[in-house]
N, C-alpha and C positions, 0 to 999 in steps of 0.2 A: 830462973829467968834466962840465964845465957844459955841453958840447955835446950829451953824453948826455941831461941833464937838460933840454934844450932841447929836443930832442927828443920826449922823454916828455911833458912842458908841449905840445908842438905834435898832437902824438897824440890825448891828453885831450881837448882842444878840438875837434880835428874829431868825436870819437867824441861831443862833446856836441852839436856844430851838428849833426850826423847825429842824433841821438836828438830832438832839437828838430824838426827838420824831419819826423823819420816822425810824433811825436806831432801835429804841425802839421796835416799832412795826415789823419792819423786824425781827428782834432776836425772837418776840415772834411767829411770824407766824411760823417762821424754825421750834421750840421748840414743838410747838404745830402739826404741819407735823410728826415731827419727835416720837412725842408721839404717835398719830395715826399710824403709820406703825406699831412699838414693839406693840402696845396693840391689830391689827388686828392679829398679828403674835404671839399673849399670849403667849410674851418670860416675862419672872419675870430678872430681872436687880438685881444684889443686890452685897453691899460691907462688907463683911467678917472681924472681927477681930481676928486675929490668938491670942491673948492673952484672951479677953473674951468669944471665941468660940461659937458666937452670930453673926448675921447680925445686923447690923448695920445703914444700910439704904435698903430701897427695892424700886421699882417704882409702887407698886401699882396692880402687876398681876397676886399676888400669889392666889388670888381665884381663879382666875378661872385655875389654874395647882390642886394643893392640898386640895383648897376648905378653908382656913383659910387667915383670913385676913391679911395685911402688919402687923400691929399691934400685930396679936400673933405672927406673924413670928418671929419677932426681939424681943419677949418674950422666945424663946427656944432655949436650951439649951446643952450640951454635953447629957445629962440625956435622952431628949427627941428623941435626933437622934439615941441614943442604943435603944427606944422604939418603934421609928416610921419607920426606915431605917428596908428592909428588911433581915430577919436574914442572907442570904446568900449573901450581898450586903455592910452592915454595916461597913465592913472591906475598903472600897475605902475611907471612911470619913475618916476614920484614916489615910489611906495611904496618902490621898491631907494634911493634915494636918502635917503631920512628912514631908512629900514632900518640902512641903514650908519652915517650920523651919530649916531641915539641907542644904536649900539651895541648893538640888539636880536641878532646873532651876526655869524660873518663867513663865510657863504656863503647867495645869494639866485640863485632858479632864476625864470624867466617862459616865457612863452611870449604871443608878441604880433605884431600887423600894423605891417610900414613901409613907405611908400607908394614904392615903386621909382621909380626917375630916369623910367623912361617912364610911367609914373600907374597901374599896375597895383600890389595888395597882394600882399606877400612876408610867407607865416607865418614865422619865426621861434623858435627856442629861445634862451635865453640864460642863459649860468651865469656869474656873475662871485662873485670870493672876494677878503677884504683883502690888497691890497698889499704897501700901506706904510703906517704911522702917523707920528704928527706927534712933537713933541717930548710932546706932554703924551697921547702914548696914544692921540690919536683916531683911526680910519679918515681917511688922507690921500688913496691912491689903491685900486681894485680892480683888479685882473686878469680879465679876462672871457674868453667863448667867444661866437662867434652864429652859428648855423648853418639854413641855410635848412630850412624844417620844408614848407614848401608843398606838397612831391608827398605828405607821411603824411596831408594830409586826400581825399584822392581818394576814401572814402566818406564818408557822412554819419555811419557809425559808428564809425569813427575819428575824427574832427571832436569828434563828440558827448564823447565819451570824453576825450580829451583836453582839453575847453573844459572841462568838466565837471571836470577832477580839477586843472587851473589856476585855474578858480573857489575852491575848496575850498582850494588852499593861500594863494591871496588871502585869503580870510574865518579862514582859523587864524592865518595874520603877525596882521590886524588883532584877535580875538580874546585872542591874547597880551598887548595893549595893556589890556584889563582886567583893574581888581581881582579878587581870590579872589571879593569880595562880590557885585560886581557879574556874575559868570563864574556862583554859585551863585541868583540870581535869574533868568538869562538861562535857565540849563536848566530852573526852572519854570514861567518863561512859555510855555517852548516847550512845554510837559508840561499847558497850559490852564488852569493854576490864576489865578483872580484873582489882583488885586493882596491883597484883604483872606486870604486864601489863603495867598498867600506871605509878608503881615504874621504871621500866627499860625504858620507853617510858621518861620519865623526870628525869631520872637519881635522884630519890629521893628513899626515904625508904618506905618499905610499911605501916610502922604505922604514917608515915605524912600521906600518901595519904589516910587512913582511917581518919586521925585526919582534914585532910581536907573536908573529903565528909561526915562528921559527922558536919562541919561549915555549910556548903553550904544548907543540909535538912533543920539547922536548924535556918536558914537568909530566905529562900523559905517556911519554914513550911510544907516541906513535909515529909511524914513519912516512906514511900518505895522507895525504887530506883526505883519500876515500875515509880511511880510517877513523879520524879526525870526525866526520861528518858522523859517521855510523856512530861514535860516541855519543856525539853533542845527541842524534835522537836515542837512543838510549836511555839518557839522562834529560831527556824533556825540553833541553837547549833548540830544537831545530826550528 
């Protein structure tokens, strides 16, 4: 009887290291499938630390987008992205950045130039979403995607297109940043109304409404109302 039972006990177990081992190898084939499609697709994977402003993990892609290995990747730095991000471009890293920590949502998309290991510009897409948070809720780390954009500008009207509607989703993040009041002055300036126009239009005084569109340039960093205006249509405000 306990020999039986020994038996059965002995049976059990191999039917479980069998069933382990198929599931083992199932998991690894998925894994390995799944690695082949992103590395036909040289998308780079990587996870972001918004406190050490460093990647942190990557999957192994980034040479062939940027030409530097995982390993310098997640070597570099704030210091490095103000050297290697293009100067006209530099300002989205900061914007995903502050995006994430004031908790403005948790998915931010770009599109921007990084100056490749041999000196040539690689466009770029990049989509990264929150991670991980901290103990107290904040965005800790994001999960990203980067994927070389360079061969979609081969015309100019692709280029155009594209720059153009990453312009626009720049100017609506920073847009969000203002008040209701300041959002309902921003679309009459754009609409040509003086300041003493918009005082009687809002029943306010005209040194608010100068004291307001004196906020608004400088939340947007514009330095003209031409500017100012060009925005607000842009973004649908005019």
């Amino acid at each position: 009887m306990i020999n039986s039972l020994n038996q059965n006990e002995d049976i059990s177990f191999m039917r479980l290291i069998r069933n382990s081992v198929k599931h083992h190898t199932e998991l690894i084939d998925r894994l390995r499938f799944l690695k082949d499609i992103v590395s036909r697709l040289n998308i780079a994977i990587f996870i972001h630390d918004l406190k050490q402003l460093r990647h942190i993990w990557t999957n192994n892609n980034y040479p062939g987008i940027i030409g530097y290995t995982d390993s310098e990747v997640r070597t570099f730095g704030p210091d490095w992205a103000r050297e290697n991000y293009h100067p006209d471009d530099v300002h989205i890293i900061r914007e995903r950045i502050e995006y994430f920590r004031q908790g403005r949502g948790d998915s931010y998309s770009g599109i921007y130039r990084i100056r490749h290991k041999l000196g040539h510009w690689v466009w770029v897409y990049s989509n990264a979403v929150v991670y991980r948070r901290d103990a107290e809720g904040h965005p800790d780390q994001v999960l990203g995607i980067c994927i070389d954009f360079t061969e979609n500008f081969r015309t100019m009207k692709q280029f155009t297109a594209l720059f153009h509607e990453n312009q626009r989703l720049r100017h609506m993040i920073a847009i969000s940043c203002l008040t209701v009041r300041e959002r309902e002055v921003m679309r009459l300036i754009a609409r040509g109304m003086s300041a003493r126009e918009i005082a009687a239009a809002l029943n306010i005084s005209v040194h608010t409404v100068n004291n307001h569109r004196k906020n608004i340039m400088n939340k947007l960093k514009v330095r003209k109302v031409a500017g100012l205006v060009r925005l607000a249509a842009e973004c649908g405000l005019g």
